[in-house]
C-alpha positions as semicolon CSV with decimal commas, in nm:
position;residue;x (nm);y (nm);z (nm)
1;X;-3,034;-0,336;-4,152
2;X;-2,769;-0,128;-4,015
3;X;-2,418;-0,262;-3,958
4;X;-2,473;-0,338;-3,585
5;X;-2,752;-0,527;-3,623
6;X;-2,551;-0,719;-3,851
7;X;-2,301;-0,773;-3,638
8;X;-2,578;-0,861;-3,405
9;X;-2,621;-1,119;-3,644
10;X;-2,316;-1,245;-3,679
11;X;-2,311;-1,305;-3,286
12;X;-2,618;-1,530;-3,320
13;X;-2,471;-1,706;-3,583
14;X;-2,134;-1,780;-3,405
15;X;-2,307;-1,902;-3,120
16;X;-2,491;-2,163;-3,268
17;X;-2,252;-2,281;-3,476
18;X;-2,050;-2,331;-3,192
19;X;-2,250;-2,542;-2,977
20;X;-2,291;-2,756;-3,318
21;X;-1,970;-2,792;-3,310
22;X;-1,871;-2,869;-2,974
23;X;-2,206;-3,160;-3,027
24;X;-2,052;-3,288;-3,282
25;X;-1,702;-3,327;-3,119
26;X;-1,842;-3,459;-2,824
27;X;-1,946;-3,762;-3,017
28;X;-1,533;-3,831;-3,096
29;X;-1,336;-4,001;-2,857
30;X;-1,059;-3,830;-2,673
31;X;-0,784;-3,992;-2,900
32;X;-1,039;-3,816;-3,246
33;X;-1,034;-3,510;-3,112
34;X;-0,664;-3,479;-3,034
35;X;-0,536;-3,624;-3,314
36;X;-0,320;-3,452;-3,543
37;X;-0,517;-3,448;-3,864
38;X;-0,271;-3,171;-4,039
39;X;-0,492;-2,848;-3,925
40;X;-0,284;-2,533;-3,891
41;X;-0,410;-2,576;-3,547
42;X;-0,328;-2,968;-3,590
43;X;-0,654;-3,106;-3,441
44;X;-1,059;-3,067;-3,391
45;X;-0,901;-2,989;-3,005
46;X;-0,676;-2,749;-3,101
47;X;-0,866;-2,558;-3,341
48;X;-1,167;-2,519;-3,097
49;X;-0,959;-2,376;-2,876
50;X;-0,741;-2,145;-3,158
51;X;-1,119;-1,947;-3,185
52;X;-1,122;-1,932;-2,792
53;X;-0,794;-1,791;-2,732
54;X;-0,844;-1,559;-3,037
55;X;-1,163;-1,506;-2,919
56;X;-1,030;-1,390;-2,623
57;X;-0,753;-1,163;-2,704
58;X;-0,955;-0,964;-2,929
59;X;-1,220;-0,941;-2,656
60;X;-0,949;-0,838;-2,419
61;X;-0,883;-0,572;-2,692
62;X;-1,240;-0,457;-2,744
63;X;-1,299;-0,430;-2,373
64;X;-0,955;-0,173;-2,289
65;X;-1,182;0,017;-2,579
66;X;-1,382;0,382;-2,521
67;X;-1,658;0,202;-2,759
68;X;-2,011;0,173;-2,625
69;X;-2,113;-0,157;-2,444
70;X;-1,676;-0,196;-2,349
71;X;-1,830;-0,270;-1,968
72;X;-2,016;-0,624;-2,137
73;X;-1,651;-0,753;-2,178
74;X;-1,564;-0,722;-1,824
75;X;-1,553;-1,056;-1,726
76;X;-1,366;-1,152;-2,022
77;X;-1,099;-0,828;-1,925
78;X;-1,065;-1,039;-1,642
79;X;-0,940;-1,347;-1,800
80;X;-0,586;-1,459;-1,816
81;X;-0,465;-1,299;-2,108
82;X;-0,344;-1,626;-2,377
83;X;-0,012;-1,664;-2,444
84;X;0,031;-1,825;-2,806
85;X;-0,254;-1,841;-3,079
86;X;-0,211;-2,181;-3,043
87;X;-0,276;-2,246;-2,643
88;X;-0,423;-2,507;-2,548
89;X;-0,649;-2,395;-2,236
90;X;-0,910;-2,656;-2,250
91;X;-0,801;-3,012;-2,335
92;X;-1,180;-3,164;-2,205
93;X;-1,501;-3,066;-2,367
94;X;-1,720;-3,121;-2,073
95;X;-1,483;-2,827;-1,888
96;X;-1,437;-2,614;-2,249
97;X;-1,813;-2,618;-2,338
98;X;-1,930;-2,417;-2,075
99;X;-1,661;-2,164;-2,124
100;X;-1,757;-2,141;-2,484
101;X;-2,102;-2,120;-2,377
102;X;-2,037;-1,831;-2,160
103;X;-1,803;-1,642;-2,407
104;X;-2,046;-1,657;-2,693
105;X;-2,322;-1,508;-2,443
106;X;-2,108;-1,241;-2,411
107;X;-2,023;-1,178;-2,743
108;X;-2,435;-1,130;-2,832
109;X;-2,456;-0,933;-2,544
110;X;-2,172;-0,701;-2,636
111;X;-2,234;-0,695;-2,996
112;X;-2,658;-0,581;-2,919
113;X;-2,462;-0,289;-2,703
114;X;-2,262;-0,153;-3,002
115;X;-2,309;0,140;-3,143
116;X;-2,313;0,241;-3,485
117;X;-2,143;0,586;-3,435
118;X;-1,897;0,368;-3,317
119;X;-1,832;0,147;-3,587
120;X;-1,620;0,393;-3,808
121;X;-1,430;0,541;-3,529
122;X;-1,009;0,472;-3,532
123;X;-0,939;0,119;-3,283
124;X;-0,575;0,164;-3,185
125;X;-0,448;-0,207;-3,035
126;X;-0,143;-0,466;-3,031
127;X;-0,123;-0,778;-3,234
128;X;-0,014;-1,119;-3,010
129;X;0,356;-1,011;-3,152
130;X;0,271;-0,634;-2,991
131;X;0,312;-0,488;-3,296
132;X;0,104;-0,171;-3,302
133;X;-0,212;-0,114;-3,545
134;X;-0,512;0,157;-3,562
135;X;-0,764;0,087;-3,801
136;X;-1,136;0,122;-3,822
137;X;-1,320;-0,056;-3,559
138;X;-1,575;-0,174;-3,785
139;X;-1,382;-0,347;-4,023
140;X;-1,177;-0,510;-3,691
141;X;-1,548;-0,650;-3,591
142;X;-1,553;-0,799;-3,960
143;X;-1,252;-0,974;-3,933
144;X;-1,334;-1,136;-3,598
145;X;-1,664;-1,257;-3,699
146;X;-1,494;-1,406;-4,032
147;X;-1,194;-1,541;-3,854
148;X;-1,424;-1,733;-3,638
149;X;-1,668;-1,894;-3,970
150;X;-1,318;-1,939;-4,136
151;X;-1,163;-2,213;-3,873
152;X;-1,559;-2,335;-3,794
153;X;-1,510;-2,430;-4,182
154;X;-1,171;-2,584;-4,109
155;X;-1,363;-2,752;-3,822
156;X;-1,631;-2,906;-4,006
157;X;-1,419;-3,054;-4,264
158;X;-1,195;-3,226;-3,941
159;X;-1,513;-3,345;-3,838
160;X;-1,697;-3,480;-4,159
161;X;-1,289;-3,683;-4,178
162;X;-1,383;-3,810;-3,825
163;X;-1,720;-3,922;-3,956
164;X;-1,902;-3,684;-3,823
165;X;-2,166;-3,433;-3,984
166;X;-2,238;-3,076;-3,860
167;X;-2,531;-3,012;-4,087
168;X;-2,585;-2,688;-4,262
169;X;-2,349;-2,375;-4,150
170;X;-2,451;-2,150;-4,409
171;X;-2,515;-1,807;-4,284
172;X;-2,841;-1,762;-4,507
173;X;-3,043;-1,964;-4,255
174;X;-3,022;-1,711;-3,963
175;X;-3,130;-1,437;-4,201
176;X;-3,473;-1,357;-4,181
177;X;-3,708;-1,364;-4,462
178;X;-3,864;-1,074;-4,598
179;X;-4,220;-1,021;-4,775
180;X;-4,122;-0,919;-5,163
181;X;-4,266;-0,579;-5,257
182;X;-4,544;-0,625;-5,475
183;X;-4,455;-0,501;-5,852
């Protein structure tokens, strides 16, 4: 498997696990999911929408990109651009869901479009503090697929406090089996 179809992959996965997510948290009351539970991001509310703004900006970033599949993020270019890591844009689920929805669409439509040529090339971009960075653009991809799993784990342990269950979020399940070589 070649490193975009594993980011491929990883797309899928995020996905998913985010509409478990957001039906789990739509089975908390308003006053559940805002509540400061002692999150970096303080609440279930807050962290969901920590991955969308982050989400976001690094989108924003991809897209101003010369990488293959850059014209996939234009309607995310076209966003406002967040202001603080920790922005609250969407303070209802029934609004934020569909947004998430539509993001994570994009994000397995962008990552099928990559290209593997791609993947090593140097990504020159500006943190939210606009300090500059170059680094390889493959090992940026990494990091945004395992900043997202790392707050959906922060997430699911908010939830299970709330009484809620997510189910199983390991990764393994999306991988496909494979028939064993015979010896």
């Amino acid at each position: 498997m070649s490193r975009q179809q594993q980011f491929v992959l990883m797309g899928r996965y995020n996905r998913d696990m985010n509409q478990r997510l957001f039906a789990a948290a739509s089975k908390l009351e308003d006053d559940q999911l805002c509540s400061n539970m002692g999150a970096f991001f303080q609440s279930i509310l807050g962290t969901l929408n920590h991955l969308y703004v982050a989400d976001v900006m690094w989108l924003q970033r991809f897209a101003a990109g010369s990488f293959a599949g850059a014209s996939c993020l234009d309607s995310v270019a076209l966003l406002a651009k967040p202001t603080a890591l920790n922005q609250i844009i969407y303070s209802e689920l029934e609004v934020f869901l569909p947004a998430r929805k539509s993001l994570d669409v994009t994000i397995c439509h962008w990552s099928e479009a990559l290209q593997e040529e791609d993947l090593d090339r140097p990504f020159s971009y500006k943190n939210s503090k606009e300090a500059d960075f170059c680094k390889p653009f493959g090992l940026v991809l990494q990091h945004f697929f395992n900043h997202q799993t790392h707050h959906r784990g922060q997430l699911t342990t908010l939830l299970s406090q709330q009484g809620v269950e997510v189910g199983v979020t390991d990764f393994l399940l999306w991988i496909d089996e494979v028939t064993p070589e015979l010896a």
